[in-house]
C-alpha positions in Angstrom: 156.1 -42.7 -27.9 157.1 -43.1 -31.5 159.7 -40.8 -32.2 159.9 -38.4 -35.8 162.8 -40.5 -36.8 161.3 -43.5 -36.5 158.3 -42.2 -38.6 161.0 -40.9 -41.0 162.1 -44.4 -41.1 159.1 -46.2 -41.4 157.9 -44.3 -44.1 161.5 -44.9 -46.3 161.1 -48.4 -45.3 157.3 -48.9 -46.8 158.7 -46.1 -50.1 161.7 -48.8 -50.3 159.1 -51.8 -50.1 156.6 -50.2 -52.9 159.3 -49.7 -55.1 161.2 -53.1 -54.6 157.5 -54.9 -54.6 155.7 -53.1 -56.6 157.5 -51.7 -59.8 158.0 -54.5 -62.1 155.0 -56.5 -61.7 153.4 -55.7 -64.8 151.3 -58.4 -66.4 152.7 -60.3 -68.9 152.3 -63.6 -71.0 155.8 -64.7 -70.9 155.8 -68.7 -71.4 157.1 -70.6 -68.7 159.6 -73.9 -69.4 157.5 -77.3 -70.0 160.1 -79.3 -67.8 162.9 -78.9 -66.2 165.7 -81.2 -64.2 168.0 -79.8 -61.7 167.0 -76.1 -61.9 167.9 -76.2 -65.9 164.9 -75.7 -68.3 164.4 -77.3 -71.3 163.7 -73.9 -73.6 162.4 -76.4 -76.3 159.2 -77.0 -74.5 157.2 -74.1 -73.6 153.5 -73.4 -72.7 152.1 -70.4 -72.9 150.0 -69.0 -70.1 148.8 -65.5 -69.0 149.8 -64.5 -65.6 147.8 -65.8 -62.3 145.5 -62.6 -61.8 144.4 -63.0 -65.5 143.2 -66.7 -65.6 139.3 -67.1 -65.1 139.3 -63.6 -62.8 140.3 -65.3 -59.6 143.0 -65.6 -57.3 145.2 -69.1 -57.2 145.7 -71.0 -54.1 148.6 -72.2 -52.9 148.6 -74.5 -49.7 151.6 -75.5 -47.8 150.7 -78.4 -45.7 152.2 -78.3 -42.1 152.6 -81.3 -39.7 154.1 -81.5 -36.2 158.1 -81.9 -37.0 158.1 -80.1 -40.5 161.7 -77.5 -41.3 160.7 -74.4 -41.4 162.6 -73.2 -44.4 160.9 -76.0 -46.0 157.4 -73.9 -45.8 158.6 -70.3 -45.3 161.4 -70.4 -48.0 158.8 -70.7 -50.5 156.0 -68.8 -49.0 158.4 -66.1 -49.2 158.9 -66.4 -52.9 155.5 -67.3 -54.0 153.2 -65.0 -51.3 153.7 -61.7 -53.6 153.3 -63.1 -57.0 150.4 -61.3 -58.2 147.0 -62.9 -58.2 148.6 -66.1 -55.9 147.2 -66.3 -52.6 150.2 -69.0 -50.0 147.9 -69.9 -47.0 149.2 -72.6 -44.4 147.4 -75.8 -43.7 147.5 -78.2 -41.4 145.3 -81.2 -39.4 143.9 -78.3 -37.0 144.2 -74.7 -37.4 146.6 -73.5 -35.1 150.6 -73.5 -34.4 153.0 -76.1 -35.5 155.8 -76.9 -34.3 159.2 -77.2 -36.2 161.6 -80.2 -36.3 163.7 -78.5 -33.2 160.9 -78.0 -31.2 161.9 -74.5 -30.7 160.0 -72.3 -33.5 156.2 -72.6 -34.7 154.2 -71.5 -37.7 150.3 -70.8 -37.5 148.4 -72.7 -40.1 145.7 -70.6 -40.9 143.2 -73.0 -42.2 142.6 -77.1 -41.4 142.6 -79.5 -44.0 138.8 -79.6 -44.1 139.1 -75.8 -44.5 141.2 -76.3 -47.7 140.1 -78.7 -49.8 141.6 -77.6 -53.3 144.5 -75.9 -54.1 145.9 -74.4 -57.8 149.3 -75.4 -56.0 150.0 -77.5 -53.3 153.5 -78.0 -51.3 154.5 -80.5 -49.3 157.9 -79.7 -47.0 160.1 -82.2 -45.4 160.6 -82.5 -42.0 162.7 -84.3 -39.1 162.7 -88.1 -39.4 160.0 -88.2 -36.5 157.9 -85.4 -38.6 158.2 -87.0 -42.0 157.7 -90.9 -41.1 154.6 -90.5 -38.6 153.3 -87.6 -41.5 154.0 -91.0 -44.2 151.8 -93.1 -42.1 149.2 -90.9 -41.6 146.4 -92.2 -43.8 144.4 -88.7 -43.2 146.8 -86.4 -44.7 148.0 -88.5 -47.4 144.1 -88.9 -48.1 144.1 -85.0 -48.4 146.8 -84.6 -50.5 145.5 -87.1 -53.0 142.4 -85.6 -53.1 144.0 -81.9 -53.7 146.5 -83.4 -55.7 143.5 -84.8 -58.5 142.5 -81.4 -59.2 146.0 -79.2 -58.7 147.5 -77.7 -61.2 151.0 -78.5 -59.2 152.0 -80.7 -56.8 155.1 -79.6 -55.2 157.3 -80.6 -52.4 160.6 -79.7 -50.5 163.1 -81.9 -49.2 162.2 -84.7 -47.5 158.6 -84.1 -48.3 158.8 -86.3 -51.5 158.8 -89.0 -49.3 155.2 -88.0 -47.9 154.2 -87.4 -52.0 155.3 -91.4 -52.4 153.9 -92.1 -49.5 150.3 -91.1 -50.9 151.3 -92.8 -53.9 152.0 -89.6 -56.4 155.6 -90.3 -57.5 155.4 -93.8 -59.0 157.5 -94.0 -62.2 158.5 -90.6 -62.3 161.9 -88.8 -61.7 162.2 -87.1 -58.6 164.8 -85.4 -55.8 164.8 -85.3 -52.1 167.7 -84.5 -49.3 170.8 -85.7 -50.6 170.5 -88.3 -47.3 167.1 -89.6 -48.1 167.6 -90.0 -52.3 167.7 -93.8 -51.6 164.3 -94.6 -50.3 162.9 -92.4 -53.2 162.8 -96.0 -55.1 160.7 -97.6 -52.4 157.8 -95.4 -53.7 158.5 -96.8 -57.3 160.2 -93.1 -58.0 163.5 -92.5 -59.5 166.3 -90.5 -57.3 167.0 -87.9 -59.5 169.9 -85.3 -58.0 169.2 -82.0 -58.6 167.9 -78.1 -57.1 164.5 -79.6 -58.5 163.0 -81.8 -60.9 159.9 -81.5 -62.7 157.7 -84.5 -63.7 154.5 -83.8 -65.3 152.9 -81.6 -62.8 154.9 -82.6 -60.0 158.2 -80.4 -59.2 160.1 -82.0 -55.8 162.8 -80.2 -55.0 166.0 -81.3 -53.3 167.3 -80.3 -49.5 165.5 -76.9 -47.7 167.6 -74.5 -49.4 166.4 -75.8 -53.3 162.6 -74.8 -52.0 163.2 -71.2 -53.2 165.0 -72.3 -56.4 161.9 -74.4 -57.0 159.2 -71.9 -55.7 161.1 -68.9 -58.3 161.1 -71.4 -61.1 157.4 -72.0 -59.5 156.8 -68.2 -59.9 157.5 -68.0 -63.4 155.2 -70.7 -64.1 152.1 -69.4 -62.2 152.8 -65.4 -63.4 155.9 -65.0 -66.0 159.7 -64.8 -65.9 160.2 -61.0 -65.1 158.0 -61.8 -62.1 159.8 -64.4 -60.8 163.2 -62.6 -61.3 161.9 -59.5 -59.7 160.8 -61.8 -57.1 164.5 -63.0 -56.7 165.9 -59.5 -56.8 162.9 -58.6 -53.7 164.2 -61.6 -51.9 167.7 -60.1 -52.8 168.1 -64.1 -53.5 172.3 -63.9 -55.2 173.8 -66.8 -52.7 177.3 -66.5 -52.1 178.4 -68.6 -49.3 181.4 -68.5 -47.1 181.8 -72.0 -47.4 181.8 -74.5 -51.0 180.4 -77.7 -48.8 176.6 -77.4 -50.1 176.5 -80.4 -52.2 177.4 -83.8 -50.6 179.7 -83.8 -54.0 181.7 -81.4 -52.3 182.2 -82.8 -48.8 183.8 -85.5 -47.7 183.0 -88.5 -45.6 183.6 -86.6 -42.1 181.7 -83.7 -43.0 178.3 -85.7 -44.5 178.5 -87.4 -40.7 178.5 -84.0 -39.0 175.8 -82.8 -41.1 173.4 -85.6 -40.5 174.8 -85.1 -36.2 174.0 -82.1 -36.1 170.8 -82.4 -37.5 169.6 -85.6 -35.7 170.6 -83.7 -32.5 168.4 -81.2 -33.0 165.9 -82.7 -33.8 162.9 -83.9 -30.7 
């Protein structure tokens, strides 16, 4: 039986939310930054645009593409940031509708829609994955079919991590700047792309950000671009988003040899 102090609760939990979510969303028609390399924008170049629930009266769509052996902060890092935006709608996509399972094996994430289901997107993100998840997702000719097709009429293509490599696989980073994993930046130039370190990097209508964690970097810059900039730093204050880590290892700049082994051990163990 629910108890009148966890009703109490509840209901200082859902004022905390409204308050935290909900003041601070005003419309707007703050410009966004044109491009941007390594999380810093150029303020030179800037569109202007009205905020999502304005444009044409209709929600946007943004699709995060699940496969079998995708990271879960890949996907859910950004849906976190992007799924209260105002006037965005984040839905997950895969093959089938269904669950998918994670890298580990251990944790999976309902798509709520199959490819066929979602054939457009405003947005669409691509996450990386284990090496089994991202090389059998490069060589399968259906998705990368999909996501050149969505990718045509998008207004961005984004990806996370090691999910670049999928976007060169379909053929979408030729000649352009981009970032992966700090691991995987060398076979960016087999897709005719340049490894380009950095949180992300925005090419055109392409943003690929760099290793799991730079997927909410890119998704707030993402924000801000799809709504305006008090949005997206509201966002960051809802996601209470200030990283402060115990540990100054985040870059492979600031480990050494030893450490960049462990890293790559630990997550090839892991992995199934």
């Amino acid at each position: 039986m629910t108890t009148e102090h966890e009703r109490s609760r509840r209901r200082v939990l859902r004022g905390a939310a409204a308050v935290t979510l909900g003041t601070g969303f005003a419309a707007g028609a703050t410009a966004g930054t044109a491009a941007a390399v390594g999380g810093t924008a150029r303020a030179d170049e800037r569109v202007s645009g009205a905020p999502a629930r304005e444009r044409g009266g209709r929600r946007l769509d943004v699709a995060v593409l699940l496969y079998d052996g995708f990271t879960a902060l890949d996907a859910v890092g950004p849906y976190e940031t992007l799924c209260r935006v105002p006037g965005v709608r984040v839905t997950m996509v895969a093959r089938r509708a269904g669950p998918v399972r994670t890298d580990t094996g251990e944790l999976s994430v309902t798509a709520e829609r199959s490819l066929r289901e979602m054939p457009r997107a405003d947005v669409l993100l691509v996450p990386g994955g284990g090496e089994r998840g991202t090389t059998t997702t490069m060589a399968d000719a259906g998705t990368l079919d999909w996501i050149r097709r969505v990718h045509r009429r998008s207004t961005w293509t984004t990806s996370v991590c090691t999910g670049a490599l999928i976007l060169g696989a379909a053929g979408l980073l030729r000649g352009l700047p981009a970032t992966t994993h700090w691991a995987s930046g060398p076979y960016l130039g087999e897709f005719g792309a340049t490894y380009t370190p950095g949180r992300f990097v925005e090419a055109g209508k392409i943003i690929t950000a760099a290793g799991v964690s730079a997927g909410v970097d890119m998704a707030l810059h993402l924000a801000a671009r799809l709504s305006d900039e008090k949005v997206a730093q509201a966002m960051q204050l809802a996601l209470e988003y200030d990283p402060d880590p115990p540990y100054d290892t985040g870059s492979p700049e600031k480990a050494d040899a030893e450490l960049r082994a462990l890293a790559l051990r630990l997550i090839a163990d892991a992995a199934v």
